[in-house]
C-alpha positions in Angstrom: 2.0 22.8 17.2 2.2 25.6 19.1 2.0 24.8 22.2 4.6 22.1 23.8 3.0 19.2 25.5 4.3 18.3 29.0 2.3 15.5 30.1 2.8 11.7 28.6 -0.1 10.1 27.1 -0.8 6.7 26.1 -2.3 6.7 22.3 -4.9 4.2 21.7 -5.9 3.7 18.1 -8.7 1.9 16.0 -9.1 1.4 12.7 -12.0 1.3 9.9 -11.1 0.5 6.6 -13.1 0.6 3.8 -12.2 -1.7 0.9 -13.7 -1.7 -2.6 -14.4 -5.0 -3.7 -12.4 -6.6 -7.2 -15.8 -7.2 -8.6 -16.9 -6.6 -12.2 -20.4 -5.1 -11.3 -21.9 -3.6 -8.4 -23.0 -4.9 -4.6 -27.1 -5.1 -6.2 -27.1 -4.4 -9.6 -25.5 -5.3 -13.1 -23.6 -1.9 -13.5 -20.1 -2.2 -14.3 -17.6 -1.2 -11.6 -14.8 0.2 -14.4 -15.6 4.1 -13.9 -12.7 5.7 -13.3 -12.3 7.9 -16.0 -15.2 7.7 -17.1 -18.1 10.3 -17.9 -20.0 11.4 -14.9 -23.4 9.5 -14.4 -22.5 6.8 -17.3 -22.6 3.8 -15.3 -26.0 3.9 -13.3 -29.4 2.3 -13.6 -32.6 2.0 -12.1 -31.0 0.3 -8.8 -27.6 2.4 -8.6 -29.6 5.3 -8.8 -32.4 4.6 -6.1 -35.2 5.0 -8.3 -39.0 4.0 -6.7 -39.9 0.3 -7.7 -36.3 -0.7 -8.5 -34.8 -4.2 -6.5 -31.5 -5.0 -5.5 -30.0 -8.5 -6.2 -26.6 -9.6 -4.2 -23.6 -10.3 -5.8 -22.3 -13.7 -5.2 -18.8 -12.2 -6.2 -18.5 -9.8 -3.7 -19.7 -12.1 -0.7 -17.4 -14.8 -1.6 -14.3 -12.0 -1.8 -15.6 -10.6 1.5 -15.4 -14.3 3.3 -12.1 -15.2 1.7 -10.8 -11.8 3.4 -12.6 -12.5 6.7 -11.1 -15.7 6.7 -7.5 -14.9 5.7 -8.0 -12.0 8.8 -8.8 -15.3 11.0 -12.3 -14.3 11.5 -15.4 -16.8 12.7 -17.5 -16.4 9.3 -21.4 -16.3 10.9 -23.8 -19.0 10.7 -26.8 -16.3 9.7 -26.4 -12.7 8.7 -28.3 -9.8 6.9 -28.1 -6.5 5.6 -30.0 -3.9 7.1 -30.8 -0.3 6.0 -28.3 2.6 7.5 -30.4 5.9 6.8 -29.1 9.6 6.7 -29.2 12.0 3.9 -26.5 13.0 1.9 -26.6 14.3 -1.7 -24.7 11.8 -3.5 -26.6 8.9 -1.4 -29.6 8.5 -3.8 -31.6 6.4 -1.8 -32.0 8.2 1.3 -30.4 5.1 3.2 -27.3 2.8 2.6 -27.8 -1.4 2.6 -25.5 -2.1 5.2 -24.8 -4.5 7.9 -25.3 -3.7 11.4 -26.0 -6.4 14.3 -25.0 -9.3 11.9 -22.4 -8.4 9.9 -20.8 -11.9 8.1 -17.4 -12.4 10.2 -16.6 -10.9 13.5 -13.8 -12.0 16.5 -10.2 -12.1 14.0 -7.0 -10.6 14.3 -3.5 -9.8 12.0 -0.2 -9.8 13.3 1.7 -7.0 12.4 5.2 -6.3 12.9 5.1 -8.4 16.2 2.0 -7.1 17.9 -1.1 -8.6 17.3 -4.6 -6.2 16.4 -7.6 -7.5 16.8 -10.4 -7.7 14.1 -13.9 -7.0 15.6 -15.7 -7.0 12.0 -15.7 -7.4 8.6 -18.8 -6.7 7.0 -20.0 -5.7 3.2 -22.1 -2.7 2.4 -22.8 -0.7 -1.1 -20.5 2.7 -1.7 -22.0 6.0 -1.7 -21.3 8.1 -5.1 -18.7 11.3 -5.6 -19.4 14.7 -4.7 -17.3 17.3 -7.5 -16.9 20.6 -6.2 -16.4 23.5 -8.7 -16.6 27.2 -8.4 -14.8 30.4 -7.0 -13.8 30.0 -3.1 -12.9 33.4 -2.6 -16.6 34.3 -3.7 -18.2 31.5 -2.0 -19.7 30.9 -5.1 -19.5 27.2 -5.2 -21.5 24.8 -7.0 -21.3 20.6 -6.3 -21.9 18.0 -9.2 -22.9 14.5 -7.9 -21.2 11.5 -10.2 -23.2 8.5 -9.3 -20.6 6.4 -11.3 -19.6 4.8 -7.8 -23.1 4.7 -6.1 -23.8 1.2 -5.3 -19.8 -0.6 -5.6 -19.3 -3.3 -3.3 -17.6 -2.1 -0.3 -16.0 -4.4 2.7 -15.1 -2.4 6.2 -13.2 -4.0 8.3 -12.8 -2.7 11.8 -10.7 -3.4 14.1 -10.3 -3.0 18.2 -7.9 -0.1 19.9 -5.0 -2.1 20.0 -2.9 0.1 17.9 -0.3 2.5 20.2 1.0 5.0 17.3 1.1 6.4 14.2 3.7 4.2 12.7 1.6 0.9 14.1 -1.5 2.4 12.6 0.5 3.4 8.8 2.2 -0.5 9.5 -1.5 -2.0 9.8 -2.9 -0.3 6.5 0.3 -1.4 4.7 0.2 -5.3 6.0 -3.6 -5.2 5.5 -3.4 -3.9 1.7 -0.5 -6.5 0.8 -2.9 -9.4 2.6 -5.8 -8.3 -0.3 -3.9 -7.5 -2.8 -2.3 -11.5 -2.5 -5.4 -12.6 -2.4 -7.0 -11.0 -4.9 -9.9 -9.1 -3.0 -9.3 -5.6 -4.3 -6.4 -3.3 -5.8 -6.8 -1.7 -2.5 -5.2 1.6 -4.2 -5.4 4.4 -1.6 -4.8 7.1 -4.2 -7.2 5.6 -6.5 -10.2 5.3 -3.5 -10.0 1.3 -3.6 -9.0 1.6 0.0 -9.6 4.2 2.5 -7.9 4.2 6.7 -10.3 6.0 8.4 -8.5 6.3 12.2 -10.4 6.4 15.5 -8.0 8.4 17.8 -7.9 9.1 22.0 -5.0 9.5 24.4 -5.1 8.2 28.1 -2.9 8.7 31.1 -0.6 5.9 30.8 -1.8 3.0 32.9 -5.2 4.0 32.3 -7.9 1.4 31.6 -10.7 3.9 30.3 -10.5 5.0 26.9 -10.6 8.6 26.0 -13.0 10.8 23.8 -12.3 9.6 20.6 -11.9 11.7 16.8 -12.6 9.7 13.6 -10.0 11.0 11.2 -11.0 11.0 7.0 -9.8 12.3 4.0 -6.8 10.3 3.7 -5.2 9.3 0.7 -2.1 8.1 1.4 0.0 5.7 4.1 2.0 8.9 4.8 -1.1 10.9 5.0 -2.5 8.4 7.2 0.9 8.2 9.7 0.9 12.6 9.1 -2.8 12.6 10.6 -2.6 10.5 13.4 0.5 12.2 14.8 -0.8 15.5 14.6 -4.3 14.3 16.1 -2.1 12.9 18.8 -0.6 16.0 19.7 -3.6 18.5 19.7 -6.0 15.9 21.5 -2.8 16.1 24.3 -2.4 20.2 24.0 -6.1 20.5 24.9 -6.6 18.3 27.5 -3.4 19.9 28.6 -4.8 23.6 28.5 -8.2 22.4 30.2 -10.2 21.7 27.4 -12.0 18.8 26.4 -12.0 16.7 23.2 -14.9 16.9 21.6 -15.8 13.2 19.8 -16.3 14.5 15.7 -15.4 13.6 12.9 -12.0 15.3 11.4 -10.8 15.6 8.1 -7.2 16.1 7.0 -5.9 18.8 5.2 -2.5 17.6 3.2 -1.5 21.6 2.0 -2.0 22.7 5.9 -0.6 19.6 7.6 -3.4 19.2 10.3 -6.9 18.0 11.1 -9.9 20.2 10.8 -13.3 19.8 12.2 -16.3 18.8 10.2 -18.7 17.4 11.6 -20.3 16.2 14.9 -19.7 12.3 15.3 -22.9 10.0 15.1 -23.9 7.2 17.1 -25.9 3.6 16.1 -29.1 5.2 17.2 -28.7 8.1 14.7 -29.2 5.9 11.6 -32.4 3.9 12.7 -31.2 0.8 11.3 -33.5 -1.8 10.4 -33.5 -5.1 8.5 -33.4 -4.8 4.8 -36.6 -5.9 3.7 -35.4 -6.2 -0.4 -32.9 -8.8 0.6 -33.1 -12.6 1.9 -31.1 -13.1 5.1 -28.0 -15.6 4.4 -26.4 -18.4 6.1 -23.3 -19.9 4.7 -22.6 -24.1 4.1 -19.4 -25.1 6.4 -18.2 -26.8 3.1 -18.5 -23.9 0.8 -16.4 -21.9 3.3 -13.7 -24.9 3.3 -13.5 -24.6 -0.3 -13.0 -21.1 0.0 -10.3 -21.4 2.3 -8.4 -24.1 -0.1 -8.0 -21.4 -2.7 -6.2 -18.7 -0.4 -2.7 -18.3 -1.7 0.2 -17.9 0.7 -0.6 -15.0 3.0 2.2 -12.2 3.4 3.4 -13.0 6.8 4.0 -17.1 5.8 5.8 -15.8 2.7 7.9 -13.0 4.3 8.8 -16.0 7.0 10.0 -18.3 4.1 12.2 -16.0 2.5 13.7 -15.1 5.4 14.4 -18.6 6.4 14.5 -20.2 2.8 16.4 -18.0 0.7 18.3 -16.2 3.7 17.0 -12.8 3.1 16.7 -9.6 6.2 13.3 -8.9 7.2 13.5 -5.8 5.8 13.9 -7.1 2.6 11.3 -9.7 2.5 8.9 -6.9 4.0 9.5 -4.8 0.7 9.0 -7.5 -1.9 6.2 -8.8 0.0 4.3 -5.6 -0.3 3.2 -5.6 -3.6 1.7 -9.0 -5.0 3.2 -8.8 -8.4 6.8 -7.9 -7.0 6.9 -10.9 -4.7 5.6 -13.3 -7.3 8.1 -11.6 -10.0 11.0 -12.2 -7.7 10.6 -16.2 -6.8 10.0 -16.3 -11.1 13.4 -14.8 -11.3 15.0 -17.1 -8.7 13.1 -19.9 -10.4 15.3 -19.0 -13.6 18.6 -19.6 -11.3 19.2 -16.6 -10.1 20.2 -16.0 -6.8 18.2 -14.4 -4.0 20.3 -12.1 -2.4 21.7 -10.2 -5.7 18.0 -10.5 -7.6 16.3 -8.9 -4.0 19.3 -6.3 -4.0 18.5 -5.2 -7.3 14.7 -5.2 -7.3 14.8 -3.2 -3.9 17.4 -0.7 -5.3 16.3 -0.2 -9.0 12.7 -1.4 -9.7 10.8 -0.5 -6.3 11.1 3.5 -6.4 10.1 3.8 -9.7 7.1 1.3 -9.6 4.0 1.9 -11.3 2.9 -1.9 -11.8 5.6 -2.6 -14.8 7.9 -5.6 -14.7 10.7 -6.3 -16.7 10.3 -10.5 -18.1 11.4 -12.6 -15.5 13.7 -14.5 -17.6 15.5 -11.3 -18.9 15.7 -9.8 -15.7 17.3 -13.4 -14.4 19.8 -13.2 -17.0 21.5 -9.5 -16.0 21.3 -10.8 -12.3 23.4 -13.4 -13.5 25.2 -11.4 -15.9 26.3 -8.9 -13.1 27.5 -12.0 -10.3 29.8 -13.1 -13.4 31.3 -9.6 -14.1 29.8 -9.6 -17.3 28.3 -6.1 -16.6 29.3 -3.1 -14.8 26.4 -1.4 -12.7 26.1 1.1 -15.1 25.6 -1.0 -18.0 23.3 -3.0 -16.3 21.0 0.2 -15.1 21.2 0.4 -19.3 20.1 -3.3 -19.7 17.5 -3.0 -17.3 15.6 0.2 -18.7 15.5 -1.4 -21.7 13.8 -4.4 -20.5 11.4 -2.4 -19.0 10.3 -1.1 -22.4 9.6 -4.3 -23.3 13.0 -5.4 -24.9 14.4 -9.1 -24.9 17.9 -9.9 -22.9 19.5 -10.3 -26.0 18.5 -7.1 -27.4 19.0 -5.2 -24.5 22.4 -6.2 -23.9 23.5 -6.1 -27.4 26.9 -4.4 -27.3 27.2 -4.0 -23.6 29.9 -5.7 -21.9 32.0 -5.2 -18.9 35.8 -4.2 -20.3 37.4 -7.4 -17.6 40.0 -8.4 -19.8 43.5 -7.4 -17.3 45.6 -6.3 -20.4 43.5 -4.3 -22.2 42.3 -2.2 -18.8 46.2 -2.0 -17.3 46.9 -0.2 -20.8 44.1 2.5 -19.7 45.1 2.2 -16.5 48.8 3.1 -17.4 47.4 5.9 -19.6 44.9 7.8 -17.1 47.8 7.7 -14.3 50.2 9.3 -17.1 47.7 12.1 -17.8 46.7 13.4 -14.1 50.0 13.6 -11.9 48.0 16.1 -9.7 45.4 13.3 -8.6 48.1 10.7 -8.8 49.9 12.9 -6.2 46.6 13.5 -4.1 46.6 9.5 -4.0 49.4 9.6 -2.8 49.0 11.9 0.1 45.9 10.0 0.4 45.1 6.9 -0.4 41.8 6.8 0.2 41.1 9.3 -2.7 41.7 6.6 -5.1 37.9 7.5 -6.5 39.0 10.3 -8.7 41.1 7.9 -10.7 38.7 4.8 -10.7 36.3 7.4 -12.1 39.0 8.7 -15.0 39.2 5.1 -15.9 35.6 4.4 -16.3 35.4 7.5 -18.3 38.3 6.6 -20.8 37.1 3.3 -21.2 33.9 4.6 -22.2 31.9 3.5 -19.1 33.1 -0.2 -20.2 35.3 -0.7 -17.3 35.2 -3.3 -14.7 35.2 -0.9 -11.4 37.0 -3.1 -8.9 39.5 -4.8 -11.9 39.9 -1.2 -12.4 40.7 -0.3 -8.7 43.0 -3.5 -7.9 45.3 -2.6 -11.1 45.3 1.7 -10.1 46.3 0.3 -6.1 48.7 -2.4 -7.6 50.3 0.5 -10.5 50.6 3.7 -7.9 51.6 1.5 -4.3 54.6 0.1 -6.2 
C-alpha cells in the first residue's frame, strides 16, 4: 500500500460461506449435479432452467446433509421453516428470483471452536446455486462476449454465516480451513475451493480499539483459495485503515479480489434485505422437522475434527501441529489410524505422512498395509531414507510392499560398510584432513560412503564407523 497507516484498528470479521451440497441431483429437480467437465447447458431441464409451468420438488438429500452440518456446528435445528423467493436479475439466474431462505432459515444460534477462540454461527440455511457466467473475447477491444452454462443452475447450496467474531486474517483463513475439514468428515460436501464446492465470502470493518460500534463493512468475493482468502482480508484491512486515515469514508460494496494484482477492487454497490422483496415460496410446502429424526441424524455423525485432533494428541502422543495436519483432510486422518491399526507406530507413521505424502497430495494414498510395513521397515533400519522415498513412490503407483521393496535394503551389516568405510577415507585425504580441522564436516564423507555403497548405506552405521576410523 502506498500509504503507511499510523493509527491502530481493531478488525472485526464475519463470514458467509457458501457450500455445495454432496448430493447426486439438484436442490428441486432430478438433474445430475456431476458437471464439471461437462458440455455447457447438458445437465438442465424444465426446472433448472426456469421455464413457465415447471415445479420444484425438495431434495430430501440435501436437507438431511444441511441438518447433520447444522448440528455438527452446534446449531438449534427449527421447529418450522420455509423457503422464500430472493428476486434480482442476473443473466445466469434463469428464473428471475433464487428459492432461498430468509426469516426462517432451518438452524440458527451455533458456534465452532477454532484454534482456541470460539465464532459464533448465526445461520445455516439451504438455497439453490445460480449458473456460470463464461467470458470470452478481446479486452483490449472491449469486444467481449459472455456465454451462460446453466450446468450448475439449481445445485444445492448451504450458507452458513457466522457473527463478527473473527479479529484477523489468519482467524478468518483458520475458520474456512476447520470448517472445510468439519464437512469433509462428515460427508456433506468436497468442499473444494478451487473446484467452487466452497466459497469464503468475508465481511470486513475496522474500529478504534475499544470500540463497541461496528464499522462500514466490505463483502469480499472471488476467492478461490485459503491463501487467497488470508491475501484479501489483509489487504482490505489495510486500505479500509488508509482511508479512514486520509479522511475518507468506506463505502459498504461489494469487492472482488484480483489474485494477478494482489488487491480488492470495487464492483458493485452492496444490497440490503429490502432490495430482494422476499416472499414465501409459494411452489414449496413449509417444513417442520420430527425431534426423533434429528436424533437419528445426530447418531450417524462420525468423530468431528476437534474430538479427533484431541485424541491423538492425548492418545497417541502427537503435537498439535501434527494432529492439525492429518486432521485436515478426511481421508489422511482415516489413512493414518489404518496404518497405526497395522502396528505401526504413531509418531514415525505421522512424521512420514506430514513430510512425504501431504505436499504432494492430490487425494492418492498408498495401501495402508504397505505403507505400515516401510514405517516399520525404516524404525528396524531395514531402509535408509532414500530407499524408502523409492518404496514409497512406488506404492503410490499402485505397487504391493513386496514388490516395491524388492531389492532395496539398508547395507547395516558392520563388516561389509567398515570395508567402504576404510576405502572412501583412503581415496579423499583432502576431506579426511578438512575433518580433521573440523569435525563437524564429517558430511562430505558420510555422503562419499552413501555414494560408494550405491545409496545402500546405513547413514548413522555409516557416521559412527567414519568418527570411530578418523578420531583414533
Amino acid at each position: 500500500m502506498s500509504v503507511e497507516t499510523t493509527t491502530d484498528w481493531e478488525a472485526v470479521i464475519g463470514m458467509e460461506v457458501h457450500v455445495q451440497l454432496a448430493t447426486r441431483s439438484k436442490m428441486f429437480c432430478g438433474c445430475a449435479t456431476d458437471y464439471l467437465g461437462q458440455p455447457p447447458n447438458t445437465h438442465t431441464c424444465p426446472v433448472c432452467l426456469g421455464l413457465p409451468g415447471s415445479l420444484p420438488v425438495i431434495n430430501r438429500r440435501a436437507v438431511e446433509l444441511l441438518l447433520k452440518s447444522a448440528l455438527a456446528l452446534n446449531c438449534e435445528v427449527q421447529e418450522f421453516t420455509k423457503f422464500d423467493r430472493k428476486n434480482y436479475f442476473y443473466p445466469d439466474l434463469p428464473k428471475g428470483y433464487q428459492i432461498s431462505q430468509y426469516d426462517l432459515p432451518m438452524s440458527r444460534n451455533g458456534w465452532i471452536d477454532v484454534a482456541g477462540n470460539r465464532v459464533r454461527i448465526t445461520r445455516v440455511h439451504l438455497e439453490e446455486d445460480t449458473g456460470k457466467l463464461v467470458h470470452a473475447g478481446d479486452a483490449l477491444q472491449s469486444a467481449q462476449t459472455s456465454y451462460v452454462d446453466l450446468n450448475r443452475s439449481g445445485t444445492p447450496l448451504m450458507e452458513i454465516v457466522t457473527e463478527p467474531d473473527l479479529r484477523s486474517a489468519t482467524e478468518a483463513r483458520d475458520f474456512a480451513v476447520e470448517l472445510r475439514a468439519l464437512l469433509r468428515t462428515i460427508g456433506a460436501s468436497e468442499a473444494d475451493m478451487e473446484k467452487g464446492h466452497l466459497r469464503a465470502e468475508a465481511n470486513v470493518s475496522i474500529r478504534p480499539p475499544g470500540a463497541s460500534e461496528l464499522g462500514v463493512k466490505t463483502e469480499l468475493k472471488n476467492i478461490n483459495s485459503f491463501r487467497s482468502l488470508h491475501r484479501a482480508v489483509e489487504y482490505e484491512l489495510k486500505r479500509q485503515a488508509e482511508v479512514l486515515e486520509s479522511g475518507g469514508q468506506v463505502a459498504q460494496e461489494t469487492r472482488g479480489w484480483s489474485d494477478a494484482e494482489q488487491r480488492t477492487f470495487s464492483q458493485r454497490s452492496k444490497e440490503f434485505a429490502q432490495d430482494y422483496r422476499y416472499f414465501p415460496e409459494p411452489d414449496l410446502p413449509p417444513l417442520g422437522f420430527e425431534p426423533a429424526h434429528l436424533d437419528a441424524l445426530r447418531s450417524e455423525l462420525p468423530e468431528l475434527p476437534a474430538a479427533r485432533r484431541a485424541r491423538l494428541v492425548g492418545v497417541h502422543g502427537l503435537s498439535e501441529y501434527d494432529a492439525a495436519l492429518l486432521t485436515a483432510e478426511a481421508e489422511v486422518v482415516a489413512f493414518f489410524e489404518q496404518v497405526l491399526g497395522h502396528g505401526a507406530e504413531a509418531k514415525p507413521a505421522a512424521n512420514w505422512i506430514i513430510g512425504e505424502i501431504l505436499p504432494a497430495y492430490a487425494g492418492s494414498l498408498p495401501a495402508a498395509g504397505g505403507f505400515a510395513a516401510l514405517v516399520k521397515g525404516i524404525a528396524a533400519g531395514t531402509f535408509n531414507r532414500e530407499q524408502a522415498r523409492t518404496i514409497l513412490a512406488r506404492l503410490l503407483e499402485g505397487a504391493n510392499f513386496e514388490d516395491a521393496s524388492a531389492g532395496l535394503a539398508q547395507l547395516s551389516d558392520e563388516g561389509e560398510l567398515a570395508a567402504i568405510v576404510d576405502r572412501v577415507v583412503a581415496e579423499n585425504p583432502k576431506i579426511v584432513a578438512d575433518y580433521r580441522g573440523n569435525p563437524s564436516a564429517i558430511g562430505p564423507l558420510v555422503g562419499l560412503v552413501m555414494k560408494a555403497s550405491k545409496g545402500t548405506a546405513n547413514p548413522g552405521l555409516a557416521r559412527e564407523l567414519l568418527k570411530d576410523r578418523l578420531d583414533r
